[in-house]
C-alpha positions as CSV (number, residue, x, y, z in Angstrom):
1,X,-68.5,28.6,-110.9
2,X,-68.3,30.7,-107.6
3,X,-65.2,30.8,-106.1
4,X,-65.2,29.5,-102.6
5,X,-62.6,31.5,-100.2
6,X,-61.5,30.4,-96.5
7,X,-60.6,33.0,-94.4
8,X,-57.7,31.8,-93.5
9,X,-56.1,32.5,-97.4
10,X,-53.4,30.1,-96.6
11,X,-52.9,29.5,-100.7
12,X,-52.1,33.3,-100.6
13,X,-48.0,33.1,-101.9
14,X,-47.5,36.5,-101.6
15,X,-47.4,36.3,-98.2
16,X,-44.0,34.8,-96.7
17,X,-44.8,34.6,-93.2
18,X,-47.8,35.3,-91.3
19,X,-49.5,35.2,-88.2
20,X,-53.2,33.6,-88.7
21,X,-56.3,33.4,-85.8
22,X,-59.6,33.2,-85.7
23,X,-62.8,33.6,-83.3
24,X,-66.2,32.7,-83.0
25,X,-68.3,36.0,-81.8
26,X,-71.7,36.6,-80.7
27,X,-72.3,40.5,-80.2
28,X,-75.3,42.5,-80.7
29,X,-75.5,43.2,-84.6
30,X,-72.7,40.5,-85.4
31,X,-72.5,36.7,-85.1
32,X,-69.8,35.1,-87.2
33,X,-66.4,34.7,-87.3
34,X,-63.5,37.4,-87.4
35,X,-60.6,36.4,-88.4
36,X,-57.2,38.3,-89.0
37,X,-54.4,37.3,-90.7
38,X,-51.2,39.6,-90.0
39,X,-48.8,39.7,-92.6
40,X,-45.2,39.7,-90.9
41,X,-43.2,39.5,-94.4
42,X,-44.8,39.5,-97.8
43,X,-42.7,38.6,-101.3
44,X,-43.9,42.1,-102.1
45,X,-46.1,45.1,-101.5
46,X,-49.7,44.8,-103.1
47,X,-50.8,48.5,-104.3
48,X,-54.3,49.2,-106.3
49,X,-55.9,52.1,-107.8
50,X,-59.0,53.5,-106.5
51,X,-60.8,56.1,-107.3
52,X,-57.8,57.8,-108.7
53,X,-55.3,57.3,-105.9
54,X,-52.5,54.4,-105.2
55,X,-53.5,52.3,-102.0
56,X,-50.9,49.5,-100.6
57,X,-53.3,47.4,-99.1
58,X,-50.4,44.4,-98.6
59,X,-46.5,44.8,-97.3
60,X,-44.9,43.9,-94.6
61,X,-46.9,44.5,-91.1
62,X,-49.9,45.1,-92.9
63,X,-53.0,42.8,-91.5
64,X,-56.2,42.1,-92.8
65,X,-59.5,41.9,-90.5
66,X,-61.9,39.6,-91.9
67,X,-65.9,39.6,-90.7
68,X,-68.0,37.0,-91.4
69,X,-71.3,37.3,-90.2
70,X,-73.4,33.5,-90.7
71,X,-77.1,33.8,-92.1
72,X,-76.0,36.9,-94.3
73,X,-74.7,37.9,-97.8
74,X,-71.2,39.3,-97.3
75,X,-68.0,39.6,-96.0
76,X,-66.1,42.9,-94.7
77,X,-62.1,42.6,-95.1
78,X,-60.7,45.7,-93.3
79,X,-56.9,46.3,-94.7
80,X,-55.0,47.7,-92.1
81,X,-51.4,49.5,-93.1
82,X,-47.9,48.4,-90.6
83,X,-49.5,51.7,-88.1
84,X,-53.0,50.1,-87.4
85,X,-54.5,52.5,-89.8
86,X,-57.4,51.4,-91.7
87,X,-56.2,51.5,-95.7
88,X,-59.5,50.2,-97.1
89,X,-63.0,48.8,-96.0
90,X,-63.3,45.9,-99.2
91,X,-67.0,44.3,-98.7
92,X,-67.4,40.6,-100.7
93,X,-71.0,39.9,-101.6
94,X,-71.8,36.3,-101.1
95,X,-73.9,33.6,-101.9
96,X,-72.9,31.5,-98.8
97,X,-70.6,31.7,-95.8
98,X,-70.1,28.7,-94.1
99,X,-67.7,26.5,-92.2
100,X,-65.9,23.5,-93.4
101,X,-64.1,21.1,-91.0
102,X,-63.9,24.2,-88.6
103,X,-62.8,26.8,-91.3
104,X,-65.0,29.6,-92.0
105,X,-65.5,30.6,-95.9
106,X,-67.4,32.5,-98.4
107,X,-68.7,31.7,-101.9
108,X,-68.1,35.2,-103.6
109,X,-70.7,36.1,-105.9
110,X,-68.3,38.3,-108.1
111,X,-70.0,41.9,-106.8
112,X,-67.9,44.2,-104.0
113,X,-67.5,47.2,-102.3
114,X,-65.0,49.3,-101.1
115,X,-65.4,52.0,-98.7
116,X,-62.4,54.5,-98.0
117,X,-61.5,56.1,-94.6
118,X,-62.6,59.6,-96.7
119,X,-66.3,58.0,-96.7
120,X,-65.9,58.1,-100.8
121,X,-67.7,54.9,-102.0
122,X,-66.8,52.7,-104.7
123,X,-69.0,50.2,-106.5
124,X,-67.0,47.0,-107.5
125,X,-67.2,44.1,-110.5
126,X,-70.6,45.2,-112.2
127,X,-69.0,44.0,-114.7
128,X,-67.7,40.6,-113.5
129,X,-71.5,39.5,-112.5
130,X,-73.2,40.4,-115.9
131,X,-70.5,37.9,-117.2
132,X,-70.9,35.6,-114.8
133,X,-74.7,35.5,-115.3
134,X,-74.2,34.9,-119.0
135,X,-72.3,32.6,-118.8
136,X,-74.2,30.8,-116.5
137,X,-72.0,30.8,-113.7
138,X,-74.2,31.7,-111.2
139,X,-78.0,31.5,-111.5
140,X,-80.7,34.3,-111.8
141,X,-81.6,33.6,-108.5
142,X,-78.1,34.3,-107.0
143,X,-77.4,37.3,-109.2
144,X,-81.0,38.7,-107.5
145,X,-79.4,37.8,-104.2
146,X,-76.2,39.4,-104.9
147,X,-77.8,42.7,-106.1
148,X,-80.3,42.8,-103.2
149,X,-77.8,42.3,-100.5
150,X,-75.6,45.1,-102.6
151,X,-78.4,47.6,-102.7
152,X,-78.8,47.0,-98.8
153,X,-75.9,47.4,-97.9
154,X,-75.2,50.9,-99.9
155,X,-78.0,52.2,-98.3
156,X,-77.0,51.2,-94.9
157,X,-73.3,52.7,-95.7
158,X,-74.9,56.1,-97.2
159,X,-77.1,56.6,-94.0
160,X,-73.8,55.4,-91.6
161,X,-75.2,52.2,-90.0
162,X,-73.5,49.7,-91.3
163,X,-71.7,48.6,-87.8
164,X,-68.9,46.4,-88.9
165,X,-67.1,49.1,-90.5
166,X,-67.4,50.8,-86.8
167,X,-66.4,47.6,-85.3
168,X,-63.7,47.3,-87.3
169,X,-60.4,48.5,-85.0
170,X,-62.4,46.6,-82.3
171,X,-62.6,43.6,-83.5
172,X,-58.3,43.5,-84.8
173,X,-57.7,45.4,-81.2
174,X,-59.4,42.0,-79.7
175,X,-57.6,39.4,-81.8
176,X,-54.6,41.3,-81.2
177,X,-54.9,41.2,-77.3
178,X,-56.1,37.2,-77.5
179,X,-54.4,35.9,-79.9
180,X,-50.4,37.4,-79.4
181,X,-49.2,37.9,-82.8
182,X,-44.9,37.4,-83.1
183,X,-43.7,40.3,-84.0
């Protein structure tokens, strides 16, 4: 029972008006889609704890970045606050990204990270995919993948080259400047 996301989040309620594009990009290190999704007014803020502080991550001028590389095992959604300040790095693990009738999407295989401005480091949903594998949600086989692509990617985090987090600002600066968003 994975849970199969498109990028676009257009079942997303919380958000009352938006501004939504996408891109197809071939770079060195990243080819994929990016996709942001600028929220211009939101029913109401969205604030989580992490690692023992409040973040907003949704309100009004806040916009998410989304990166999805094809022929890999995650997703990177950079939250952005109303200043173009990066609130949050949140990295899905996945068993597939794909596109459907033109719209990119993930399959989230339950495991995430999230990687603060600070550098701190926080391990996500453990929890959820020891549940999920006994309940036979997902196989052994995907569970392997999901753990695998996690342990890569701390790594690459820990020793600082993991370039999406870097291309971050880039990528929104680039949707922003071809893609007008209505203020």
């Amino acid at each position: 029972m994975l849970k199969k996301r498109y990028l676009h989040r257009n079942d997303w309620r919380r958000i009352t008006c938006r501004h939504y594009s996408q891109k197809w990009v071939e770079e060195p290190g990243f080819t994929g889609y990016i996709a942001l999704i600028v929220m211009n007014e939101v029913k109401e803020p969205l604030v989580t704890s992490q690692a023992g502080q409040e973040l907003r991550i949704v309100d009004k001028d806040y916009s998410w970045l989304q990166q999805l590389p094809m022929n890999e095992h995650y997703v990177v959604t950079t939250m952005f606050d109303d200043k173009g300040e990066v609130v949050q790095w949140y990295i899905d693990i996945t068993n597939v990204n794909g596109v459907d009738q033109g719209e990119p999407y993930m399959e989230d295989l339950f495991l995430d990270i999230i990687v603060l401005p600070t550098g701190e480091v926080i391990k996500k949903d453990e929890d959820e995919i020891e549940q999920a594998l006994e309940n036979e949600w997902i196989s052994k086989a995907q569970y392997d993948l999901a753990y695998a692509t996690f342990y890569k990617l701390l790594k690459q985090i820990k020793q600082g080259e993991f370039e999406l987090l870097a291309n971050s600002k880039k990528h929104r600066e680039y949707l922003f400047q071809n893609h007008p968003t209505p203020k």
